[in-house]
C-alpha positions, -999 to 999 in steps of 0.1 A, spaced: 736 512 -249 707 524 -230 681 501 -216 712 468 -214 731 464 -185 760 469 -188 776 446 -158 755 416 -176 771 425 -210 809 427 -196 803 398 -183 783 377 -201 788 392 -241 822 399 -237 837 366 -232 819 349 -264 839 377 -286 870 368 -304 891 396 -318 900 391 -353 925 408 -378 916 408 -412 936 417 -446 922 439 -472 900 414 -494 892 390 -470 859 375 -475 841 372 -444 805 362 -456 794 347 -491 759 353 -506 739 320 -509 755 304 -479 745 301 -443 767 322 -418 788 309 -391 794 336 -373 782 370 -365 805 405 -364 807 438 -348 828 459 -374 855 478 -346 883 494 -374 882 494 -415 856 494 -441 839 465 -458 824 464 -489 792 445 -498 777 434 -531 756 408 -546 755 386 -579 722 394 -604 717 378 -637 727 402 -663 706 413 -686 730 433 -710 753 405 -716 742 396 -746 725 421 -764 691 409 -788 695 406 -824 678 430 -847 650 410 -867 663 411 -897 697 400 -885 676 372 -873 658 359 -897 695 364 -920 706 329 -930 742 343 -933 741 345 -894 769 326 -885 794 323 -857 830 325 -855 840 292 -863 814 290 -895 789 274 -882 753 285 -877 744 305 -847 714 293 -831 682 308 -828 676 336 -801 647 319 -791 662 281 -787 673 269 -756 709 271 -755 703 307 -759 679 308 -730 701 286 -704 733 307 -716 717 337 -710 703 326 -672 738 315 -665 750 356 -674 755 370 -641 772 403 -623 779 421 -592 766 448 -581 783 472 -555 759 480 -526 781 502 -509 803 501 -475 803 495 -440 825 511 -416 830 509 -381 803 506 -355 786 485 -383 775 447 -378 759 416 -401 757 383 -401 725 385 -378 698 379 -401 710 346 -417 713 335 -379 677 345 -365 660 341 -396 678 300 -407 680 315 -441 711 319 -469 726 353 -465 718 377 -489 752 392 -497 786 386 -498 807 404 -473 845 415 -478 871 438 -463 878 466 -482 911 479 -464 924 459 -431 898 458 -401 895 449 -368 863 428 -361 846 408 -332 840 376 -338 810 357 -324 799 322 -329 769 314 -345 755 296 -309 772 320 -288 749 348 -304 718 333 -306 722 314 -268 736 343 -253 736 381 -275 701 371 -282 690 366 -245 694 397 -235 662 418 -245 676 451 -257 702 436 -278 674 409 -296 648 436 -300 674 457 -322 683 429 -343 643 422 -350 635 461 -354 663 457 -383 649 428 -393 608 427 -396 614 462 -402 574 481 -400 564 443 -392 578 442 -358 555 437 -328 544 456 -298 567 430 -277 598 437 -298 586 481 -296 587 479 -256 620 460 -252 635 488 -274 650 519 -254 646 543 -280 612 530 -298 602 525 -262 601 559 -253 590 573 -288 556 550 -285 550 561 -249 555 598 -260 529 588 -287 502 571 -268 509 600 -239 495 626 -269 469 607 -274 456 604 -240 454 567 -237 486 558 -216 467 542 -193 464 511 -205 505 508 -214 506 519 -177 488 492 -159 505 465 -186 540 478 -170 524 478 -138 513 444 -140 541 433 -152 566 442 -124 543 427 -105 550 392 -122 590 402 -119 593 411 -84 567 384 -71 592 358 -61 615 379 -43 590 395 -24 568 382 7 533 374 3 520 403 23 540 428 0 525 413 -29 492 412 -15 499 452 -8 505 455 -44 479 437 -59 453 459 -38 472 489 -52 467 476 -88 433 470 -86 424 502 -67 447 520 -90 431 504 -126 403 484 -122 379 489 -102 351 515 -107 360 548 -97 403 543 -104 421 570 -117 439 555 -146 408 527 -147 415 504 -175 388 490 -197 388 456 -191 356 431 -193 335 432 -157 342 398 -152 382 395 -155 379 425 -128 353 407 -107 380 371 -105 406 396 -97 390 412 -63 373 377 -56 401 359 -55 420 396 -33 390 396 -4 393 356 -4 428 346 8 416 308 12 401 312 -24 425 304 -52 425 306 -85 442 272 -104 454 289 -133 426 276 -152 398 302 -145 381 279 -117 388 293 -82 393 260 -57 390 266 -17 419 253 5 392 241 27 376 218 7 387 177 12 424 171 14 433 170 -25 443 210 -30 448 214 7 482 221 13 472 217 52 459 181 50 485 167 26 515 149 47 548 150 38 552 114 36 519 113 17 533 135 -10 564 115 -16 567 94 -49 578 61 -58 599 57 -88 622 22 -95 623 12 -63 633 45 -47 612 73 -32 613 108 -45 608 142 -34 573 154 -55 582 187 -76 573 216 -54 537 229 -51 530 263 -52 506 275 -26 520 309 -22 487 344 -23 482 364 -39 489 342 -67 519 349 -96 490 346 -123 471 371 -107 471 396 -135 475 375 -165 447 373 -183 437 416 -174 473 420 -190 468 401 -221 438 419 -226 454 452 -225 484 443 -245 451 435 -269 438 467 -266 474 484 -272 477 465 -301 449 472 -319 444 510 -306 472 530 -306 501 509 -316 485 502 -347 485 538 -355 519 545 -342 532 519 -370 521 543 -396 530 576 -383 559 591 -397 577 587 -363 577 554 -364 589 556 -406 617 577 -391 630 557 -360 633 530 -382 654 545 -407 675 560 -380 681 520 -357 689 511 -394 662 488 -404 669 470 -435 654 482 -468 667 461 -490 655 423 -482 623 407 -491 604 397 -455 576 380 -474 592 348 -459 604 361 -425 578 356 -399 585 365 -361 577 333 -345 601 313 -363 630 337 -359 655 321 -335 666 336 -300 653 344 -264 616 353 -254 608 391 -252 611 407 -216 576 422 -225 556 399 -243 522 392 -225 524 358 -199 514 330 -216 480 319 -206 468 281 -205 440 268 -230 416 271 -204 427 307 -196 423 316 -231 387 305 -236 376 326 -203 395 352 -213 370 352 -248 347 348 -233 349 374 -209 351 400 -239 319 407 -243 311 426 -210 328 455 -202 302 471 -175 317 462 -136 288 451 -117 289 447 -77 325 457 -76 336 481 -44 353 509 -45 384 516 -25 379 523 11 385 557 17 409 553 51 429 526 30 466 532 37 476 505 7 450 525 -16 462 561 -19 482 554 -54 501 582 -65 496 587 -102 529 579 -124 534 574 -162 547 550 -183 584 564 -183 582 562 -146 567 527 -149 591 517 -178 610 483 -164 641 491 -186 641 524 -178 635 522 -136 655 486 -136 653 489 -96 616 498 -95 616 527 -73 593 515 -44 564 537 -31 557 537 7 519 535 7 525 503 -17 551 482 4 
């Protein structure tokens, strides 16, 4: 399926299957009870319905019938009321099934009584013989459900037109429908420099620090400062930490808005610190300290600039995307469910892995900076990019080129690395 990889799904997915055989009439999942397992339909048809009190069963008695005190039953004795309640619980207890139709192959359930903790809302039987995989109930949400792709179609289906920006961009094909979308709108460039930020995060650890530092300088110069080509509108002050902390190597920023010089004393000074100085006791025995971090141009760089963009996305044109009739279409054609009340599904609580593209979690400290940096959005005192710069000539791209599912190896430019 496009946007999974397909080595990671041979060899991770494909071992928590179990091939099963079933006979015609088999039931596989009953309405009102949790599911066990979850299953990919491979051969046959099965058929789904669900129990509904019945209404006809006992049809009301005409008035005067009533009100006749010859109204008796079959074995002479009166007949109670219509109103008493006997009547009333016999007639709650009156139920039927309803067909809802059948599922062939290609077809899979199971998945919403998993994410969502909930009873399912059908019962599930084969209609001929069928060929199924079988998954656990903890092998799909522990491993199906960690793969992005694969957990964003099951959520689509799921929250339906309630689904989130985060569960769009892991999608391949909503993906590339919402790009197209803010692309004729003319405002791409905020999706662009959240990609672009992102792969940042993603390739930071594997790279060296001077590559990210090249980077970094091409992110800014490409989106934030004043005279970028695709410049992002971002408040003055999250811009202004951002080339602070890029023309101050020894200047870092803590993760908690407050920028603390290596220089200063010998608590944050990775320099001063000894080895031996650093070591912990604990029972009796000494203990390596959990490694610090002094690596520049920080992983956190970007963080708070990308939540505020996802911000902006959300409320600008992804907002409107949800009620174009693209986006009513797409979902009809994934196969979002119709049928199933979501007043009681909310997207936190579903279970599963964290989206690849939800915005990086900032700390509480983070957070109030980042409100209160809202409310200027003028740069002030910020250079532009030096004209000679070999690290700032950024070629311009769009999203699909920028797209981390799409470009998994992140095509490298040359004036960037």
């Amino acid at each position: 399926k496009k946007g999974i990889d397909l080595e990671d799904f041979e060899r991770v997915i494909i071992p928590t299957c179990t091939l099963m055989e079933a006979t015609a009439q088999t039931d596989l999942i009953l309405e009102n009870t949790e599911a066990q397992h979850f299953y990919f339909l491979y051969h046959g048809n099965v058929k789904v319905s669900k129990t509904i009190e019945d209404d006809t069963a006992d049809e009301p008695e005409t008035e005067a019938a009533a009100k006749s005190p010859k109204a008796k039953t079959g074995d002479g004795g009166s007949s109670p009321p219509p109103s008493s309640p006997e009547t009333r619980i016999k007639k709650m207890k009156k139920t039927k099934s309803i067909d809802l139709g059948s599922l062939g192959a290609g077809n899979y359930f199971g998945e919403i009584s998993i994410l969502t903790s909930t009873p399912c809302r059908a019962t599930l039987h084969t209609e001929t013989n069928c060929l199924l995989l079988r998954v656990a109930k903890e092998d799909f949400v522990e491993t199906w459900c960690q793969v992005p792709g694969l957990r964003a179609q099951f959520l689509v289906r799921i929250l339906g037109s309630s689904c989130r920006l985060e569960h769009v961009l892991d999608h391949a094909v909503l993906r590339s429908s919402f790009e197209r979308f803010v692309e004729s709108e003319l405002a791409s460039e905020n999706l662009v420099f959240y990609y672009r930020a992102h792969k940042y995060v993603v390739e930071w650890e594997k790279r060296t620090d001077d590559e990210n530092m090249a980077d970094a300088r091409f992110i800014w110069h490409q989106y934030l400062h004043q005279e970028a080509p695709e410049q992002v509108n971002l408040p003055a002050k999250m811009r202004e930490s951002i080339i602070v902390a890029l023309e101050n190597p020894q200047t870092v920023d803590d993760g908690d808005g407050e920028e603390s010089s290596e220089g200063e004393g010998d608590e944050g000074n990775p320099e001063t610190t000894t080895a031996d100085d650093a070591k912990v006791e604990v029972d009796g025995a000494i203990t390596e300290p959990a490694k610090v971090d002094f690596r520049f141009p920080p992983q956190n760089l970007f963080h708070r600039a990308s939540n505020e963009a996802f911000t902006l996305i959300e409320k600008g044109p992804f907002s409107r995307f949800k009620v174009s009739e693209e986006f009513s279409y797409l979902l009809k054609t994934v196969g979002a469910y119709e049928q199933i009340d979501r007043s009681e599904i909310k997207a936190d609580d579903i279970k599963g892995g964290a989206s690849e593209m939800a915005p990086p979690k900032l700390t509480e400290k983070e957070k109030h900076l980042a409100k209160g940096r809202r409310h200027s959005h003028h740069s002030a005192g910020i250079r532009a990019a030096p004209a000679n710069s070999t690290e700032c000539k950024p070629e311009r791209k769009t999203p699909l080129e920028l797209s981390p599912v799409q470009d998994p190896k992140h095509r490298r430019g040359t004036s960037v690395f």
